[in-house]
N, C-alpha and C positions, 0 to 999 in steps of 0.2 A: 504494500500500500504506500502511496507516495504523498506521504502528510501535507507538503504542500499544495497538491493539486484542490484537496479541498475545499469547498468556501468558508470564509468564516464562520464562524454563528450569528444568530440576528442579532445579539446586541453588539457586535463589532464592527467598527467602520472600515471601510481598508486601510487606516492605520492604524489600525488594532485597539483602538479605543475604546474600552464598553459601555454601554450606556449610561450615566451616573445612577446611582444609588439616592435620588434627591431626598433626603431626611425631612427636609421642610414640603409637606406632603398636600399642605393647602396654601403652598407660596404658588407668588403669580409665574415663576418660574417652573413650578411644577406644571400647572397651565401650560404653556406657550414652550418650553422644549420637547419636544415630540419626539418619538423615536425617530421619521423621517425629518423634523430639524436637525437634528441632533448626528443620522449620518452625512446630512448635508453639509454641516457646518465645522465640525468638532475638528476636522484636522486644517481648519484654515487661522492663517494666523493676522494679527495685521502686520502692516509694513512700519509703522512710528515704533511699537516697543517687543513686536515678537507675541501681542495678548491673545489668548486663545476661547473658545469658547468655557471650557474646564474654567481656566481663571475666572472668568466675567461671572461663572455660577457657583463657584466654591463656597461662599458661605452659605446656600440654599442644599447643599451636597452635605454639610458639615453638621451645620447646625438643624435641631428643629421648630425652630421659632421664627422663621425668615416670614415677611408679609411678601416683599418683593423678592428677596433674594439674587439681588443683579447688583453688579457693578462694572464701569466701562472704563479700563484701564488707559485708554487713550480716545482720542479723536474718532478715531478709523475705525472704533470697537460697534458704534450708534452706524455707521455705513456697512460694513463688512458683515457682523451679527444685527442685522435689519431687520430679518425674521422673526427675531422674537425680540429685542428690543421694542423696535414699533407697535406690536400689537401690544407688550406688558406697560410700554410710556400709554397708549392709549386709552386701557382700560383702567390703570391704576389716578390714571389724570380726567377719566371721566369724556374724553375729545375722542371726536370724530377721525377719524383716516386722512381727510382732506383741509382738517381744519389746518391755518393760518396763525402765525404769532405777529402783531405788529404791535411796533417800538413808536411813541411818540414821548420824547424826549423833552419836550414843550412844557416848563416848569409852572406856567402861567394857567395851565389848564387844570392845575392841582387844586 
């Protein structure tokens, strides 16, 4: 038998990553990482500090007390992990997919 011709198992991505174990079981991150987010994204890194998806979910992995259980180690982490960023900013902010943020800066309108 030639071990590697086999496929993985389903909870590993093709870089061998298994699925997390999310502790925090009614964090918004248990929500929105999916198995297919999860092989979709897990072995991509950003380009600013190397952040991975494991990082940006490790306290929701670790701990069981997480509400959100996210954090973005860089810029590129809200771009790159979009997938579940976007819908867990969405739901946990209460906003729409398409809503808008505008800045008016105008002291006088305080």
């Amino acid at each position: 038998i030639h071990l590697l011709a086999q496929p993985p198992p389903n909870n590993t991505n093709s870089m061998g990553e298994p699925f997390p174990d999310i502790k925090s079981k009614h964090s918004l991150v248990a929500k929105h990482v999916t198995q297919s987010v999860w092989e979709k994204l897990s072995g991509v890194v950003t380009k600013t500090s190397g952040f991975t998806l494991a990082k940006a979910i490790a306290c929701a992995v670790e701990f069981d007390n997480q509400h959100c259980g996210i954090y973005a180690g860089d810029w590129d982490s809200y771009k790159v992990f979009a997938d579940v960023f976007d819908p867990l900013i969405q739901e946990y902010h209460g906003i729409a997919a398409d809503s808008t943020h505008t800045s008016d800066m105008d002291a006088s309108k305080i």
